[in-house]
BADOMAR-686431 format. One record per residue (C-alpha): z, y, x; residue number from 1; residue in three letters. Coordinates in nm, 4 decimals, decimal comma. Each point is the difference from the previous one (the first is absolute). Layout:
<nodes>
Z|Y|X|NUM|ala .
...
</nodes>
This chain:
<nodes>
0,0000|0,0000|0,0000|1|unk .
-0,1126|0,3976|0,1043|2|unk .
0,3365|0,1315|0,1618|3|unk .
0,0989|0,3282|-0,2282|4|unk .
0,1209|0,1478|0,3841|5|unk .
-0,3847|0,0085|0,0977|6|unk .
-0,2176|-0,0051|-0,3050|7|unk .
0,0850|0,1332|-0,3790|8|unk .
-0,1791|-0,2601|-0,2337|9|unk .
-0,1536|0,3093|-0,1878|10|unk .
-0,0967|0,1864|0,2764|11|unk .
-0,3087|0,1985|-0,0481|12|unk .
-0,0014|-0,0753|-0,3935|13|unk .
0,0531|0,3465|-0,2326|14|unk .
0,3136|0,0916|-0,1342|15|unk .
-0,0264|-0,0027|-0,3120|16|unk .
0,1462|-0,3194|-0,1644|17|unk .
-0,2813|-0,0599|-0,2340|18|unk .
-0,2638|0,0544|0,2777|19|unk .
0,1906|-0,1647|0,2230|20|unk .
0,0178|-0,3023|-0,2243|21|unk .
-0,3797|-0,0127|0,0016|22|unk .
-0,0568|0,0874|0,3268|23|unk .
0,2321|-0,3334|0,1016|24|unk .
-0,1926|-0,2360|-0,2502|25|unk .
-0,3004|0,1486|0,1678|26|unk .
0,0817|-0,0920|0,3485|27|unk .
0,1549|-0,3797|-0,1147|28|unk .
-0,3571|-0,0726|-0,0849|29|unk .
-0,1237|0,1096|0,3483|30|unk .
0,2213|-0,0419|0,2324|31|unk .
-0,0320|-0,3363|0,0890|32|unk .
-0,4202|-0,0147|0,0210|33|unk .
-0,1533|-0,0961|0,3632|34|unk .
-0,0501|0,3030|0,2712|35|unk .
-0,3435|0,1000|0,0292|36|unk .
0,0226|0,2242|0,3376|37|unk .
-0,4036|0,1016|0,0140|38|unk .
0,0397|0,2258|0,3263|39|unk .
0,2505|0,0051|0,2638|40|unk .
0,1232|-0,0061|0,3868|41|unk .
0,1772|-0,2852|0,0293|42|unk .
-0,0650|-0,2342|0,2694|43|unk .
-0,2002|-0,2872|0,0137|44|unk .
0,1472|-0,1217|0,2997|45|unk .
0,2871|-0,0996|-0,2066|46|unk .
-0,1286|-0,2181|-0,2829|47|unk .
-0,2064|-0,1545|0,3060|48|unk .
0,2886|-0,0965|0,2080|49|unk .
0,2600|-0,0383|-0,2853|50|unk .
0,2644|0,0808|0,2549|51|unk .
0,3420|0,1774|-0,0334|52|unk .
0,0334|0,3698|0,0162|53|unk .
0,1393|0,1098|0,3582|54|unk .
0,3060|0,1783|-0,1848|55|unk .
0,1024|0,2294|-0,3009|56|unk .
-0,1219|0,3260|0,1943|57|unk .
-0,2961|-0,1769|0,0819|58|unk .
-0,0683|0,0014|-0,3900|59|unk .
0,1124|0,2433|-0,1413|60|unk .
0,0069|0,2825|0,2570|61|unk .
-0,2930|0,0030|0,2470|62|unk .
-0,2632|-0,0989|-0,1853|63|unk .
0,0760|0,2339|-0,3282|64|unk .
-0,1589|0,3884|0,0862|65|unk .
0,2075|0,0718|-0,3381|66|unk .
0,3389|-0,0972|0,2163|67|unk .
-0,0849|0,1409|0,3235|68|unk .
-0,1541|0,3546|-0,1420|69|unk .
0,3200|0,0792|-0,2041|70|unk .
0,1993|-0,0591|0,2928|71|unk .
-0,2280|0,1557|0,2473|72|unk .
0,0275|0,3404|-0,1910|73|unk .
0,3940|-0,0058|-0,0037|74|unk .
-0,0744|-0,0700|0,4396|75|unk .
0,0101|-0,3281|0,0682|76|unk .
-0,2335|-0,0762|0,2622|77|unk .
-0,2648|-0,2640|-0,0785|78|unk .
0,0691|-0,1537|0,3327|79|unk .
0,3337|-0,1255|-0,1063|80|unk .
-0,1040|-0,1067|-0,3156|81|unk .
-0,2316|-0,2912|0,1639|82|unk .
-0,3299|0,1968|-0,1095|83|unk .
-0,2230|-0,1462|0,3043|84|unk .
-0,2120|0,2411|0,2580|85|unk .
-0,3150|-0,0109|0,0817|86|unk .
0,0600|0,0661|0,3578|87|unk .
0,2717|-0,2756|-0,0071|88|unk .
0,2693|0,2350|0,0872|89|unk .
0,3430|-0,1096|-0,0686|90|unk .
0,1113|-0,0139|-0,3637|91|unk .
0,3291|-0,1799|-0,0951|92|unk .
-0,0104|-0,3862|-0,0922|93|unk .
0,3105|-0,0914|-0,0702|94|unk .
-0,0259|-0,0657|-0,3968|95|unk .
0,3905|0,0586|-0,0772|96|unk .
-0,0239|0,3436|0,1266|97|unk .
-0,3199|0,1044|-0,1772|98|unk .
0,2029|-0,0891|-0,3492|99|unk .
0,3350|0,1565|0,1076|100|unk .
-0,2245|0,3007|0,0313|101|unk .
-0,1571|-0,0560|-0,3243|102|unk .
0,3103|-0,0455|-0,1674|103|unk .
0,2186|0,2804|0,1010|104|unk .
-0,3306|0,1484|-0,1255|105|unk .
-0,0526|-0,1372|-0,2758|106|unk .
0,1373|0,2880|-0,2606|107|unk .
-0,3115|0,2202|0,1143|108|unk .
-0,1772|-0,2579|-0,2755|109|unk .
0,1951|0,1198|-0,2809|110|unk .
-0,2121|0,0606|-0,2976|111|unk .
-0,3121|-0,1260|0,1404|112|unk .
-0,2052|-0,3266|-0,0633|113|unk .
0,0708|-0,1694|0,3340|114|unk .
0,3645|-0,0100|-0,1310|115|unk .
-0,0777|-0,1487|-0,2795|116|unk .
-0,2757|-0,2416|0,1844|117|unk .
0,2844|-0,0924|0,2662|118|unk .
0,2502|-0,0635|-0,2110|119|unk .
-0,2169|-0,1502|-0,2288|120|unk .
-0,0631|-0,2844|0,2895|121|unk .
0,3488|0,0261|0,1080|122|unk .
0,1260|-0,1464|-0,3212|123|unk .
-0,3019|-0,2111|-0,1116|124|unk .
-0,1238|-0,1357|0,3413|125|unk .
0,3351|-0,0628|0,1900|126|unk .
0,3229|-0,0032|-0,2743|127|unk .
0,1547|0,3053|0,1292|128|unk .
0,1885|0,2002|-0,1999|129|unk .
0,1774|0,2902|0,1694|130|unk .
-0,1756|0,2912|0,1177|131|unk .
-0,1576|0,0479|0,3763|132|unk .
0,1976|0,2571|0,1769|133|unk .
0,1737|0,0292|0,3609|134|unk .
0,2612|-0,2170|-0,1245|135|unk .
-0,2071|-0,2792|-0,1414|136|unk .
-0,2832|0,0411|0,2587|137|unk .
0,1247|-0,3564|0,2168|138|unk .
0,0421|-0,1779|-0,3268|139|unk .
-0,3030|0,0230|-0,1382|140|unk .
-0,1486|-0,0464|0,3349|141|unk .
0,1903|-0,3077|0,0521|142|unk .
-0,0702|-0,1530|-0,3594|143|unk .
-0,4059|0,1089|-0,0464|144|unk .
-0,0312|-0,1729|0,3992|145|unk .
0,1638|-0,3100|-0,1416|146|unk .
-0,2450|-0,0177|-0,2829|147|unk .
-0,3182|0,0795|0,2031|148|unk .
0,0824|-0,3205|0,1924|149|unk .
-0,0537|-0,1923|-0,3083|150|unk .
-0,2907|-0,1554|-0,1100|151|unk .
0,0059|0,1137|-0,3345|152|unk .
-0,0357|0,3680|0,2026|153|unk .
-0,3322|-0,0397|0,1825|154|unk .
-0,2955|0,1936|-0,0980|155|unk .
-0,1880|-0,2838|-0,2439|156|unk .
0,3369|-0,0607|-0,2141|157|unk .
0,1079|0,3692|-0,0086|158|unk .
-0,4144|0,0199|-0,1665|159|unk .
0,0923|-0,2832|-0,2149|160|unk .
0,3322|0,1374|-0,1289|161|unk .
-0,1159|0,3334|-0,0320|162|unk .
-0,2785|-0,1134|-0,3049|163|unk .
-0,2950|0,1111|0,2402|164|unk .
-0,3357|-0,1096|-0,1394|165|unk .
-0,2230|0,1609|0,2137|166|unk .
0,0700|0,2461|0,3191|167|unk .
-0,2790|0,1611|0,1378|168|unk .
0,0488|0,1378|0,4051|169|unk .
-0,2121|0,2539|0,1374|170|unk .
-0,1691|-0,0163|0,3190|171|unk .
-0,2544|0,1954|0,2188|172|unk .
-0,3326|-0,0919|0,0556|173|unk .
0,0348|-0,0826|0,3508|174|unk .
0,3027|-0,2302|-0,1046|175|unk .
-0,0980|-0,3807|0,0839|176|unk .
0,1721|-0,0781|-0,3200|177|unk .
0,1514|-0,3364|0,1997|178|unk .
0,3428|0,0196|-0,2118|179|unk .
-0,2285|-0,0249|-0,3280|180|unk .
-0,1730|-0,2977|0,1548|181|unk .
0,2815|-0,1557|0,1271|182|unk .
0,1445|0,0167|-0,4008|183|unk .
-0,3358|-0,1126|-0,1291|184|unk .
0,0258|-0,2938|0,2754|185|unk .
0,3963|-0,0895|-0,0898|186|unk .
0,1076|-0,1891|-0,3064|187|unk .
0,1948|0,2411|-0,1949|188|unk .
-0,1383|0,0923|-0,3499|189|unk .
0,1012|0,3897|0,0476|190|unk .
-0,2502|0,2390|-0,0701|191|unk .
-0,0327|0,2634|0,2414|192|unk .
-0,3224|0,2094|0,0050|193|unk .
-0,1508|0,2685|0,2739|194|unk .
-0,1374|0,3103|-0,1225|195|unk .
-0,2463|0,2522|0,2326|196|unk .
0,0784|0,2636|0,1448|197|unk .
-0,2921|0,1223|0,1383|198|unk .
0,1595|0,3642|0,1396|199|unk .
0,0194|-0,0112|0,3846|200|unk .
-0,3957|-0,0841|-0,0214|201|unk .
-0,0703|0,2675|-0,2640|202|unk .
0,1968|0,3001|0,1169|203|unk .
-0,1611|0,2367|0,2486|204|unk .
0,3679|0,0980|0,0910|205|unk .
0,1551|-0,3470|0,0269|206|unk .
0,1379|-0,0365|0,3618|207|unk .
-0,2780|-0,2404|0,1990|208|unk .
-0,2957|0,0370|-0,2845|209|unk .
-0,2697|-0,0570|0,1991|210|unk .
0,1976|-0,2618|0,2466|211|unk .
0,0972|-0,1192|-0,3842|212|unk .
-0,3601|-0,0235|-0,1443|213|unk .
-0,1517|-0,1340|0,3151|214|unk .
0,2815|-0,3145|-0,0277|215|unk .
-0,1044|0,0064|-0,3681|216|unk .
-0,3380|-0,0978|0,0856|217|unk .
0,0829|-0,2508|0,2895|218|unk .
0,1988|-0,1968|-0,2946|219|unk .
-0,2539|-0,0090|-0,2420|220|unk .
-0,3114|-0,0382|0,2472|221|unk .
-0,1550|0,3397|-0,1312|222|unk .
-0,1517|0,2867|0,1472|223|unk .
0,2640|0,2156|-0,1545|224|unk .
-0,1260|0,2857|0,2711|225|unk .
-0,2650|0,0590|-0,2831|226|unk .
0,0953|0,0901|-0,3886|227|unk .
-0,1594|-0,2843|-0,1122|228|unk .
0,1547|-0,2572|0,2132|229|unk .
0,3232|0,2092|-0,0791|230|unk .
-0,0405|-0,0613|-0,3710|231|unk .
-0,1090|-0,3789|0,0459|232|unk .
0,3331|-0,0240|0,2237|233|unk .
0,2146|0,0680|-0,3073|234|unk .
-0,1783|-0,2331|-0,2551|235|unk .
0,0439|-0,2679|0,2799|236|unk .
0,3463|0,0921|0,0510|237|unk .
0,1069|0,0139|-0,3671|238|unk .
-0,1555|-0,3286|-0,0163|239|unk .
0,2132|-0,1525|0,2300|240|unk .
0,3049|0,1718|-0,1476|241|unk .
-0,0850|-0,1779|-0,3536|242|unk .
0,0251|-0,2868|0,1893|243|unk .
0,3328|0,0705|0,0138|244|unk .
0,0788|0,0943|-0,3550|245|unk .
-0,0762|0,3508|0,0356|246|unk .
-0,0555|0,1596|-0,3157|247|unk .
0,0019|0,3376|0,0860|248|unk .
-0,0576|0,3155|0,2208|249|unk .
0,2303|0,2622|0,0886|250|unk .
-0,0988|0,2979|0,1205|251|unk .
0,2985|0,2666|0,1351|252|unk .
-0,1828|0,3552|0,0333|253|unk .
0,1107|0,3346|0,0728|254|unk .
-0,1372|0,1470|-0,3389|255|unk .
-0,2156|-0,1238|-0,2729|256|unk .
-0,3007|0,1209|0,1177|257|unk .
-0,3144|-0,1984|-0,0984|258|unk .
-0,3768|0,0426|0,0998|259|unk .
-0,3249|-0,1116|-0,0488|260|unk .
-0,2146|0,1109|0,2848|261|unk .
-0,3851|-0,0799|0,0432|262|unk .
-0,0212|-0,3049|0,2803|263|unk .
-0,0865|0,2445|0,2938|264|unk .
0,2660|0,2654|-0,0631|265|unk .
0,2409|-0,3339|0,0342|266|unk .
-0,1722|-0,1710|0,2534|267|unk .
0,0005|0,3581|0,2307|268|unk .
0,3925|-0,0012|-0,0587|269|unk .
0,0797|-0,3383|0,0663|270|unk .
-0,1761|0,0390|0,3659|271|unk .
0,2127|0,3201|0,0849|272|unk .
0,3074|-0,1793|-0,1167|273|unk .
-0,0710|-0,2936|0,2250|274|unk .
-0,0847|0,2500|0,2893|275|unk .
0,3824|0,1973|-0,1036|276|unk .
-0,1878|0,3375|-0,0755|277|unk .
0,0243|0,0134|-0,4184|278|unk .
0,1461|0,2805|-0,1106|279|unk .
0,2936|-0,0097|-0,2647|280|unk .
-0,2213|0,0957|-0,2389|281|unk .
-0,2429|-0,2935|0,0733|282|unk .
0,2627|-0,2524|0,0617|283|unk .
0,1432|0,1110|-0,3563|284|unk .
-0,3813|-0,0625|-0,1466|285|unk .
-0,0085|-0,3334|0,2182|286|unk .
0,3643|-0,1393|-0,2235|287|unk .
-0,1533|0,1228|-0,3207|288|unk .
-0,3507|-0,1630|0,0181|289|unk .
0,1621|-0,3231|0,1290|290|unk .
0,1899|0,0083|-0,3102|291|unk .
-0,3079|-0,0108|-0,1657|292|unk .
-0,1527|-0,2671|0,1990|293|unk .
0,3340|-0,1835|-0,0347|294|unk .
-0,0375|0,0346|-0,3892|295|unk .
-0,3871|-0,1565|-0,0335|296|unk .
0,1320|-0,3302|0,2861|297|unk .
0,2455|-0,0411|-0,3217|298|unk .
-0,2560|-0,0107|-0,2810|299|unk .
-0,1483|-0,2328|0,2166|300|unk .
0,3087|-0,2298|0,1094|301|unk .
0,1972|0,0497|-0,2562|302|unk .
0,2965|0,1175|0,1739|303|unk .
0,2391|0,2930|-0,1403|304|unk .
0,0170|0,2992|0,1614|305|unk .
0,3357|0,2267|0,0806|306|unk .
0,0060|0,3409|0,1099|307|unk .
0,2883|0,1485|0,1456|308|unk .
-0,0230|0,3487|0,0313|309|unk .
0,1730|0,3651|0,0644|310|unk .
0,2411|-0,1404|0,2806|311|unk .
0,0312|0,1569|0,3347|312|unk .
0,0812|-0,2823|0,1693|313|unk .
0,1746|-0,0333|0,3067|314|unk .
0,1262|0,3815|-0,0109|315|unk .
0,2187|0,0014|0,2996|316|unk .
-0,2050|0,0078|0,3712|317|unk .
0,2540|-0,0627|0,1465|318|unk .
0,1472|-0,2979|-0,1805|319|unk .
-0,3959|-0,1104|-0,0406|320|unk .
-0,0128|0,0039|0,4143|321|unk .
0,3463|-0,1698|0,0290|322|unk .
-0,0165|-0,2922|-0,2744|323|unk .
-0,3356|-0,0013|-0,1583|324|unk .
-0,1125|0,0125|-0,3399|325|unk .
0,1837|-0,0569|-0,3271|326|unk .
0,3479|0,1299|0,1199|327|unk .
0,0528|0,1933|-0,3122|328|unk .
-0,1223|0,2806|0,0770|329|unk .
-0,2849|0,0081|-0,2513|330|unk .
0,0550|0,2862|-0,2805|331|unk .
-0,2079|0,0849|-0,3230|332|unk .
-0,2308|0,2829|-0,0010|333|unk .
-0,2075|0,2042|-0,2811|334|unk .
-0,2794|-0,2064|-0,1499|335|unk .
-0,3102|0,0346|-0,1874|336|unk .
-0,1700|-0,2668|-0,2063|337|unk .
-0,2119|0,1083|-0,2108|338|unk .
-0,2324|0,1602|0,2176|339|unk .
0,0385|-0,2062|0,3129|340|unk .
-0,0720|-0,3439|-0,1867|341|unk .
-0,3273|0,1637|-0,1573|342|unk .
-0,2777|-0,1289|0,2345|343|unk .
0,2297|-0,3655|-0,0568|344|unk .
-0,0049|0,0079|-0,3528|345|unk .
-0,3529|0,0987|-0,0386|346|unk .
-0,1110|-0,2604|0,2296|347|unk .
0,2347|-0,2898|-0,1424|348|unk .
0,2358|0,1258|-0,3151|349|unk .
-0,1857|-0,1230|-0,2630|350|unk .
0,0531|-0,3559|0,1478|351|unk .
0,2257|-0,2149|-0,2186|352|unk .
-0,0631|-0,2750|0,2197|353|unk .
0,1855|0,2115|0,2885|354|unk .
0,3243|0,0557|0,0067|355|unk .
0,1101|0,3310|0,2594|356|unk .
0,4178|0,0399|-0,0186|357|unk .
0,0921|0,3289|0,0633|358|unk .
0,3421|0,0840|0,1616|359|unk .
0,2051|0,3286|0,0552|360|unk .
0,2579|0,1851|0,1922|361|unk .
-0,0601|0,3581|-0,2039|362|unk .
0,1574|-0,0746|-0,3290|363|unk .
-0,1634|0,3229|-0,1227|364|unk .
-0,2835|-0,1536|-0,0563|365|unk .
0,1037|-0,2805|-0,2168|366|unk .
-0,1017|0,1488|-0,3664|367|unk .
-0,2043|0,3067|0,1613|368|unk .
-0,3018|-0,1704|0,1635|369|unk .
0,1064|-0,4224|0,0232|370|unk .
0,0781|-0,0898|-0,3287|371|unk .
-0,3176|0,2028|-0,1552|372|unk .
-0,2133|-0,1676|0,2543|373|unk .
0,1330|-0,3834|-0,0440|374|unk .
0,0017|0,0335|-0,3663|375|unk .
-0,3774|0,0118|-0,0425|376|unk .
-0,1636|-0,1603|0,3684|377|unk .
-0,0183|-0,3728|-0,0610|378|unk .
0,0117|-0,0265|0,3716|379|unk .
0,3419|0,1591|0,0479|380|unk .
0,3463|-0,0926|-0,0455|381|unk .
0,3364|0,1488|0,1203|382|unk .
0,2389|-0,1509|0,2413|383|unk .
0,3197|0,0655|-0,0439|384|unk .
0,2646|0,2432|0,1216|385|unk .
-0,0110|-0,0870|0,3931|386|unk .
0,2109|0,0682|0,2989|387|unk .
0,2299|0,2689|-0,0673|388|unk .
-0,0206|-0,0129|-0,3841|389|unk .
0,0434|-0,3850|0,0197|390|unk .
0,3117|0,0738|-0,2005|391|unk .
0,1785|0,0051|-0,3644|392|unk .
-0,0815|0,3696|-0,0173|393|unk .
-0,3570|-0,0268|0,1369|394|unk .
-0,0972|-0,2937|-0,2505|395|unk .
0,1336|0,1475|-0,2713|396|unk .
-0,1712|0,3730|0,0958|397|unk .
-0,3235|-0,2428|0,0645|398|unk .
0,0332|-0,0909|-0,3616|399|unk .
0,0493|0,3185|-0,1667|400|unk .
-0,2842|0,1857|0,1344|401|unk .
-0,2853|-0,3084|-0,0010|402|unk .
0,0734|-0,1530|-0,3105|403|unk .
-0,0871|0,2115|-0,2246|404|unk .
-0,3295|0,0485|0,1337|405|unk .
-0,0895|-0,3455|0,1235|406|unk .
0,2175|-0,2067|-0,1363|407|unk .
0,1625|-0,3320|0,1488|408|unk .
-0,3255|-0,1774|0,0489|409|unk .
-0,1515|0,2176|0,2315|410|unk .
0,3069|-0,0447|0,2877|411|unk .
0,0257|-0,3264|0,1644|412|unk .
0,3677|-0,0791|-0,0432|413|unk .
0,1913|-0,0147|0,2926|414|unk .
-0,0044|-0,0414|0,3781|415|unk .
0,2983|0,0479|0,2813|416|unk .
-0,2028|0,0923|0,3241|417|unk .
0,2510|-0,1162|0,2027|418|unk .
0,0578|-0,1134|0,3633|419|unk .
0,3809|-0,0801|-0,1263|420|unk .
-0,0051|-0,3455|-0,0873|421|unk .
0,3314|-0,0516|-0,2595|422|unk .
-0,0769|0,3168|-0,1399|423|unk .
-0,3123|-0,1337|-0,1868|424|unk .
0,2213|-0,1761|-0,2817|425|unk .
0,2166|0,3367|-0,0070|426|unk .
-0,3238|0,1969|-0,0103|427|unk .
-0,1152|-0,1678|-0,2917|428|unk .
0,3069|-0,0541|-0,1998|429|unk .
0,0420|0,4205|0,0058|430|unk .
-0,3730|0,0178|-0,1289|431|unk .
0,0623|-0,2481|-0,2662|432|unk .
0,2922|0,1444|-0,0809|433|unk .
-0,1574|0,3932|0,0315|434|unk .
-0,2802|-0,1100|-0,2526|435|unk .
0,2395|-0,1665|-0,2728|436|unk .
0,2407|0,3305|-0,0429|437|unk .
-0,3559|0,2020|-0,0110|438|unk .
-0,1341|-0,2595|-0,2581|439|unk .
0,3217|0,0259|-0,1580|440|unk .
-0,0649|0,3643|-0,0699|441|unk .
-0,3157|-0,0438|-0,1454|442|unk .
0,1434|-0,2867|-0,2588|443|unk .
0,3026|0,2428|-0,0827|444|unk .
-0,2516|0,2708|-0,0323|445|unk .
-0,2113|-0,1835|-0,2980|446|unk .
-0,3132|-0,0113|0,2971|447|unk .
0,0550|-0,3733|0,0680|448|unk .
0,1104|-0,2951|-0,2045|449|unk .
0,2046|-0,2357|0,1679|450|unk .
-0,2274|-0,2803|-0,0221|451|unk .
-0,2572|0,2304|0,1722|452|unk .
0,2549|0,1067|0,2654|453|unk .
0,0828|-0,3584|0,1016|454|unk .
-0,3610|-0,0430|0,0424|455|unk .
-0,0794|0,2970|0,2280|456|unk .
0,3726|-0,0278|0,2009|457|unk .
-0,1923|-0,3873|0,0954|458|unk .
-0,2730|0,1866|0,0575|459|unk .
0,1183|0,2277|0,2260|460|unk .
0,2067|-0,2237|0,1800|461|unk .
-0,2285|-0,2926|0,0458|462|unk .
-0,3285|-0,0176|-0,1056|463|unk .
-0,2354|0,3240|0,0354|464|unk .
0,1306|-0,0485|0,4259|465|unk .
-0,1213|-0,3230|-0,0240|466|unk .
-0,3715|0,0875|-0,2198|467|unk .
-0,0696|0,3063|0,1948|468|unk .
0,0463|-0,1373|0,3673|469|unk .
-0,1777|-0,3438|-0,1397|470|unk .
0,2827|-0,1888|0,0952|471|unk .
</nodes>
């Protein structure tokens, strides 16, 4: 049973009793379907090798950027939280350490949704029931190390337990994918899918492009020093990744931007990116047309697209230099839609055979220019609420300003883009139960009956992940 020390049983439900009442019969009815987790970081490595996690810090610390950033901006060094450099310079190793410091930490999470995720696994995963402070930091140490020595802790039964149907990874081009073969080659019945991620060979400004493009086409046995070979690269490549389960794309740009450009416009930019002179402008044009391009290899392979736009990723140079990319340090800027998918849309939006998910860090744009635009394209749906507004709040601010315009069948339920491995049950439980107290609403309101609710709270939870990412 939930401990009432980590985790109130109506947590995230409204407060009204009769609402409230709904909102829990809502959530019985979904609560126990399987996971569908359609994009994510985790690592294949460990459903390969199905061996124990190193230690608790190793866990839940140094792989989660939602851990480290929160604790980086109160000044703890990333160094002595584990987070590896790329120079190996010295970072500490010593697990017990790394979680005394995030414990005597921990009440910097107050109020936000990696509380609620870590507790969430605290109580659920591993039985604990007091909270993580400096006090308890040995203890729970001590008793989540004793579990992770189990059996019943390893990677494959921690899948098993947690419901997952399906758990799609997502690699680079350039990745060998030998984790994914070495699961397709093992015996377990897991599913665990690739997706492509086709960025560090489509991004004038990626670090190593043309080093990157030029190992693109040594993989693939194309001329990829020509825009042809290029493109033929990529439908090889996808290929390869469907061989692997991939059933999607993923595509993490700095804005929205889409093009169309005549074939020597392209071509004339694609040799001055491989030669490092494009200018912004024309490594901007580059991403967008490639979006494009990316969009027509779907109608023709059938795999979904994602675009993540409007982050600046990897905002700190210095912390970029020092640890590489992903450290948390990616933060939402302004973004326009509805002109910057135009050339897409004209090119592809009338497909209903193609399925684009779009994704968003500038929640301004919700009911302003996405909604509008996914509630009449047959080609687009929305993803929902994603890194930082992957929370109660977020979902339920998602909701307000999309529904009305697009309804529930335009969105493609949930996923938890996470690197964070016991937070994916957590991650879904707080969407599942963020949809039921907004459903709730809507039945208490006269717009829903319950019978309909029920229907679009399984919905929500289970089924439009698993239609839209053909899973």
């Amino acid at each position: 049973m939930t401990s009432p020390n980590l985790l109130d049983p109506d947590r995230l439900f409204p407060v009204e009793s009769r609402t409230r009442g709904i909102a829990r019969a809502l959530y019985e009815g979904v609560r126990g379907l399987p996971i569908i987790s359609p994009h994510g970081h985790t690592d294949p490595r460990w459903y390969a090798e199905n061996e124990r996690f190193p230690d608790p810090a190793q866990l839940f610390v140094v792989p989660d950027h939602y851990v480290f950033r929160m604790l980086c901006s109160q000044g703890v060094a990333l160094e002595d939280l584990g987070v590896p450099r790329i120079d190996g310079g010295p970072t500490e190793t010593d697990g017990r350490k790394i979680w005394r410091r995030f414990a005597e930490n921990f009440h910097f999470f107050r109020g936000t949704p990696s509380a609620m995720w870590i507790n969430h696994s605290f109580a659920e995963v591993f039985g604990l029931d007091t909270p993580l402070n400096r006090d308890t930091a040995d203890h729970h140490f001590d008793h989540i190390d004793t579990c992770l020595a189990k059996p019943e802790f390893r990677p494959r039964a921690l899948f098993e337990r947690f419901g997952i149907e399906a758990i799609a990874t997502t690699e680079s081009p350039l990745d060998d994918l030998r984790w994914h073969r070495m699961l397709a080659e093992s015996d377990w019945t897991g599913r665990v899918v690739t997706a492509y991620r086709p960025d560090a060979v489509i991004d004038p400004d990626f670090e190593g492009f043309a080093e990157n493009v030029a190992a693109f086409g040594e993989i693939t046995g194309c001329d990829t020093s020509t825009f042809n070979g290029y493109l033929e690269a990529h439908r090889r490549r996808r290929a390869y990744f469907r061989e692997f389960g991939a059933t999607s794309t993923d595509h993490g740009h700095p804005t929205a931007r889409t093009e169309d450009l005549p074939r020597n416009q392209v071509e004339a930019i694609f040799a001055r990116a491989l030669a490092g002179e494009a200018t912004a402008e024309e490594a901007d044009a580059f991403r967008g047309h490639m979006l494009t391009e990316m969009a027509r290899m779907s109608l023709e392979d059938g795999m979904v697209m994602q675009i993540h736009p409007g982050s600046v990723r990897n905002h700190s140079g210095p912390v970029m230099a020092a640890h590489g990319r992903d450290m948390g340090f990616d933060i939402p800027s302004q973004t326009n839609y509805v002109r910057a998918l135009k050339p897409l849309l004209d090119a592809v939006g009338m497909e209903k055979d193609l399925t684009i998910i779009l994704f968003t860090l500038d929640e301004t744009s919700y009911s302003r220019e996405l909604a509008p635009l996914a509630g009449v394209y047959p080609a687009l749906k929305l993803g929902p609420p994603w890194w930082f507004f992957d929370s109660a709040e977020g979902i339920r601010r998602f909701r307000e300003a999309t529904t009305e315009t697009c309804g529930f069948y335009n969105t493609v339920g949930f996923n938890d883009d996470t690197r964070a491995f016991c937070s994916i049950p957590a991650r879904h439980d707080v969407a599942r139960r963020s949809d039921c107290a907004y459903l709730a609403t809507l039945v208490a309101t006269g717009r829903l009956t319950e019978t309909e609710a029920h229907e679009v709270a399984h919905d929500l939870a289970y089924r439009l992940a698993k239609q839209a990412y053909r899973l």
